[in-house]
C-alpha positions in Angstrom: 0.0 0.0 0.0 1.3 3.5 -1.1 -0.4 6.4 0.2 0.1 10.1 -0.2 -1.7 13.1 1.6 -1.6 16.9 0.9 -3.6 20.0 1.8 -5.3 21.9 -0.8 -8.0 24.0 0.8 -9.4 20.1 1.9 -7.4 17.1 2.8 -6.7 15.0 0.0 -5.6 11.7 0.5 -4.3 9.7 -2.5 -3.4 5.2 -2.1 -3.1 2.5 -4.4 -3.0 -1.0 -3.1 -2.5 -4.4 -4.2 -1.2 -8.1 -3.7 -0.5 -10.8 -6.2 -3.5 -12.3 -5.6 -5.9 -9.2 -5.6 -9.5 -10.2 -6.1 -10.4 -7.7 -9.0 -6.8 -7.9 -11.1 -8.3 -4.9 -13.1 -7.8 -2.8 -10.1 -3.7 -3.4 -9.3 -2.1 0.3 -9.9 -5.7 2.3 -9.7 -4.8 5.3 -7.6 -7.7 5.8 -5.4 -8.4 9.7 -3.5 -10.5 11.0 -1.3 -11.2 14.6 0.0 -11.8 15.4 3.7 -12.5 19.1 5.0 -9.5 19.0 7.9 -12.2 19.4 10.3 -13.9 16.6 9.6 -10.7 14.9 9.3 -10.0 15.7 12.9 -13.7 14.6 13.8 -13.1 11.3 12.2 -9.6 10.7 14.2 -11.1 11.9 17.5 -14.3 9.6 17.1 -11.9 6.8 16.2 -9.5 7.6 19.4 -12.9 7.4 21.5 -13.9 4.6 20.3 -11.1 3.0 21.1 -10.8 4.2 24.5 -14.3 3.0 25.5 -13.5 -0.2 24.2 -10.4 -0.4 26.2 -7.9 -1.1 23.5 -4.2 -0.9 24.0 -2.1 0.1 21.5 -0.1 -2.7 20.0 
């Protein structure tokens, strides 16, 4: 897995994944993005972190 972020007014997140025996061949060096307002971002890490400390998880 490759992935590359930037800012550019929103957060832009760019991956490619892939293993030799990927399900959908056709998809093997796709670059996939996705665009996140940084707030949001931060929403979505903090909601993750609580998560995660109400379920008692450790880090590993």
């Amino acid at each position: 897995m490759s992935i590359y972020a930037y800012l550019d007014e929103d957060l832009v997140v760019l991956f490619e994944f892939g293993r030799d025996d990927h399900p959908v061949p056709e998809d093997l060096g796709e670059v996939f993005a996705a665009r996140l307002p940084p707030e949001r971002f931060l929403a979505i890490v903090e909601e993750a972190t609580d998560l995660l400390d109400a379920d008692g998880a450790a880090p590993r």
